[in-house]
N, C-alpha and C positions, 0 to 999 in steps of 0.2 A: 577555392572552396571545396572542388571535388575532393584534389588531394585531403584537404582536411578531413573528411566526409570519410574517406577509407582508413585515414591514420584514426580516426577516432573506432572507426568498424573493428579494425586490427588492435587496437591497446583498449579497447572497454569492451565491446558487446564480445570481440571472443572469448578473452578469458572466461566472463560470465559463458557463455554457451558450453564450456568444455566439463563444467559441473552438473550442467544442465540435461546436457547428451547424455553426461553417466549415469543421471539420475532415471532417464529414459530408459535405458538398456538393461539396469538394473531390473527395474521395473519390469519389464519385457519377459525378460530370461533367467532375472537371478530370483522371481519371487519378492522381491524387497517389500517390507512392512512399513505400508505409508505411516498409520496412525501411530505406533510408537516415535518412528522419530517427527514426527508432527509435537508429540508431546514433549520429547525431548528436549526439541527447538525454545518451543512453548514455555514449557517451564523452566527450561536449566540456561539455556546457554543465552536467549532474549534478555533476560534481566542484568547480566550481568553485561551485554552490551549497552544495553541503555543506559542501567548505571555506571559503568567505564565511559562512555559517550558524554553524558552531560558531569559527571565529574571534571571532566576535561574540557570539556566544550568555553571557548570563549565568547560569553554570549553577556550580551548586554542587557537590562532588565528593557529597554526601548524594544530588543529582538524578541526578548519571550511575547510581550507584549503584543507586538506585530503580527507575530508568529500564530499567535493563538486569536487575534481577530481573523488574519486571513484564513483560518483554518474554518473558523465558525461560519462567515461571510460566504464563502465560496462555497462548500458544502448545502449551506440555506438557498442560495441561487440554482444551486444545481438540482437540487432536491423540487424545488418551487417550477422552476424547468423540465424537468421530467413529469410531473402532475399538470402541466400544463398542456406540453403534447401529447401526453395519454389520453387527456380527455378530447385535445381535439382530434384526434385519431380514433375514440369510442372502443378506447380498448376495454376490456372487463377490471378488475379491482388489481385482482391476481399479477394480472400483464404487467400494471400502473406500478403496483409493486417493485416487481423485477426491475422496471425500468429505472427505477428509483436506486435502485442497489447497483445495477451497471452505472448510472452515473455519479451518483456520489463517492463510491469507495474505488480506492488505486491500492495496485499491488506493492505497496511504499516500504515495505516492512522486508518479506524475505528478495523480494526482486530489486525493491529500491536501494534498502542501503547498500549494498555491495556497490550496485550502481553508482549510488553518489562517491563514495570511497573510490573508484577510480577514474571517474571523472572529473568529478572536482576537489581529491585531497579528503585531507584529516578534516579541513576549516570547511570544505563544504560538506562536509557530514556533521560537523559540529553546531553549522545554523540549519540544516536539515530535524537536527534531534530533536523539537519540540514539536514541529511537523508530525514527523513520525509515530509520537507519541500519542498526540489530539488526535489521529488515523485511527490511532489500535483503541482508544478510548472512544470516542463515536461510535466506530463498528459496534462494541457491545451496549450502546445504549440507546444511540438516534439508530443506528442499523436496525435492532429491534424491533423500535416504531415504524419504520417505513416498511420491515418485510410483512411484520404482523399486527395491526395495530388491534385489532381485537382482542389479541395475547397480551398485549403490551401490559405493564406495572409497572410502577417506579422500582417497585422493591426488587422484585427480577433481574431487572438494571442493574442498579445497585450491586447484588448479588454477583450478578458478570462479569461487572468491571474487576471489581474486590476480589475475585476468585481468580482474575493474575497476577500471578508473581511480579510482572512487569511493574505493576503501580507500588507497590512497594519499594522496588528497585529503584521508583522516580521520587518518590515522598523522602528515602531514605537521602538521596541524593541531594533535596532541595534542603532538608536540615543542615548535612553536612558542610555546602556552599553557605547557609545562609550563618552560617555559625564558624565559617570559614575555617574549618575541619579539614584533615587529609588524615587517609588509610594510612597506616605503617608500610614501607616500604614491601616488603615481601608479602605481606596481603594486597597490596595494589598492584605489583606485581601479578599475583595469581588470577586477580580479577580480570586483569589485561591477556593474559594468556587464554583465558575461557573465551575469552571476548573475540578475540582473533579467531577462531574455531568457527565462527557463527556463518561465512559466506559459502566455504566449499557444501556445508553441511544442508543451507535450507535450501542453495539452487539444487542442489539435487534432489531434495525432497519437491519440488515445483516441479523439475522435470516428470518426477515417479507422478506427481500428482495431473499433471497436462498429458500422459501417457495413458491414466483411467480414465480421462475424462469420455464420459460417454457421448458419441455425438448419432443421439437416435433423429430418425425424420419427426418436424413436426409440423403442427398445422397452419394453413394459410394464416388466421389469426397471430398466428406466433411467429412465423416469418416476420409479421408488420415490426411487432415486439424485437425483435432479433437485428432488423436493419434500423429500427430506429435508435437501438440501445448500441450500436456501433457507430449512429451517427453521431449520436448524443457525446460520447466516450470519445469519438477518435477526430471530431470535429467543434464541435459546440462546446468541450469543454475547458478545451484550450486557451476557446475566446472569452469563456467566465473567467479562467485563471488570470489571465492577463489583465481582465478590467478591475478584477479585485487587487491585484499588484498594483494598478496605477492609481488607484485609490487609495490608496494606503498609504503611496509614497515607496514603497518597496523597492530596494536597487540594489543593485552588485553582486556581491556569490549569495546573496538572501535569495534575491530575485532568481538566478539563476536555477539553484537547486527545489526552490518551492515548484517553478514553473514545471521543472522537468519532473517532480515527483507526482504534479497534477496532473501529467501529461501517461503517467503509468496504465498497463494495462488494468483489466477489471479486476477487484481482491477476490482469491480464491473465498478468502471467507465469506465473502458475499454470498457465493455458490453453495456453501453450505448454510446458512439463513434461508435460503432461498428453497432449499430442499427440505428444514426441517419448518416453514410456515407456509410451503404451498405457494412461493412468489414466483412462478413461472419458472421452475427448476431446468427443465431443458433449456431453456431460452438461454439462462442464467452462462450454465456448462459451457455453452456454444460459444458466448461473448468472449469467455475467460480464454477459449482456446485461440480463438482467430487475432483477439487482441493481441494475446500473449506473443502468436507470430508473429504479427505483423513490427511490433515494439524492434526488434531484432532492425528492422531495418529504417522506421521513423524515426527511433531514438537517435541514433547518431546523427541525423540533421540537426534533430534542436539539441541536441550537445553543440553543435558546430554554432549555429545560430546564436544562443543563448552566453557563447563565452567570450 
């Protein structure tokens, strides 16, 4: 098992590190503009992996199905779990918040897919993609509600979702399967090409962005907030994930790639929710950076474990 443990260290987490480290340095010394290619990612080259992804994806209407219960299930546990220790911990609203966003949201999207891509193949990215999707759709709408629920409005929601290109990219995608449609070869092509672009470009945007992250002291209160939103994340949530898989019925590389994508550090996005509705922003920052370490070397066990 060790051996496996290192060969999995050597063929997945380093390649990922080696875009990551650039994204650092860059960052560091070349000046690098996190927010444009944030938006780049964002809007240009996401969609069209999405759409290249579930174009291709072999996926069974039983998968979407699954897919999108566990996605809903485990998130509502997590979410229901987080307000629950918060309150038995007498944290303030704020804290309750944050805590809410370190546990419910994973960095599934620019850390995960690469991830699943070379650990588990095309076919474990393939039943990955509606995962990934439910991910980036919550964040703008139940993320909302748990960082800010004073601010919250359906329409705002709405507004968030609809304002990525990505859902687009998935609508346009379910017409075209469901209408049993394909691109013309040299636009599917072009698609696939944009699409392949997507890994070296957002780990390094993660690294440029885990390089700002600010890591100021804070207070006793927010310590509490900080080791429980670590416990929550790097302990408790593993054990929701799984009970939701065994409920479901969940098994094989389904199982495998949901588990490990539950098991992701905290969403950067989160961290900015967090900063733009006052949900314990420090706290937030901190989670994203120690998870985001620590992942480098928990992931490869349950890659080992889980295959």
């Amino acid at each position: 098992m060790l051996a496996e443990i290192f060969t999995t260290l050597f063929d997945v987490i380093l390649p990922l590190s080696i875009p990551v480290i650039a994204g650092v340095l860059l960052s560091r010394f070349g000046k690098l503009e996190i927010k444009p290619l944030l938006n780049f990612a964002l809007y240009y080259i996401t969609p069209f992996l999405i759409f290249d992804t579930l174009m291709e994806a072999r996926l069974s209407r039983e998968d979407v199905y699954l897919t999108f219960a566990y996605s809903l299930l485990n998130l509502l546990i997590l979410a229901f779990a987080a307000n629950i220790l918060g309150k038995v911990l007498k944290l303030p609203a704020n804290d309750i918040a944050g805590l809410t966003l370190i546990s419910s949201f994973t960095n599934s999207v620019n850390y995960g897919i690469p991830l699943t891509l070379l650990a588990f193949g095309q076919l474990g990215l393939e039943k990955a993609s509606v995962y990934i999707v439910m991910q980036m759709v919550m964040m703008h709408t139940l993320g909302i509600f748990f960082a800010a629920r004073s601010h919250f409005t359906i329409k705002n929601a709405l507004k968030s979702v609809f304002a990525l290109p990505a859902i687009y990219a998935v609508l346009l995608a379910l017409v075209l399967r469901t209408f049993d449609l394909t691109l013309p070869g040299g636009l599917s092509t072009g698609v696939s090409m944009i699409a392949e672009a997507y890994p070296p470009i957002v780990l390094a945007v993660l690294g440029a962005q885990m390089a700002n992250v600010k890591t100021e002291s804070i207070t006793r209160n927010a310590r509490t907030t900080f080791w429980s939103g670590m416990g929550m994340r790097l302990l408790i949530a593993p054990l929701i994930s799984l009970l939701c898989l065994y409920l479901l019925k969940i098994d094989g590389i389904m199982f495998s790639t949901l588990l490990v994508l539950s098991c992701m550090p905290v969403a950067i996005n989160a961290g900015i929710l967090a900063e733009k509705f006052d949900a314990s922003p420090k706290v937030l920052t901190k989670t994203i950076l120690w998870t985001t370490l620590l992942s480098f070397f928990i992931l490869p066990v349950l890659i080992v474990l889980v295959k």
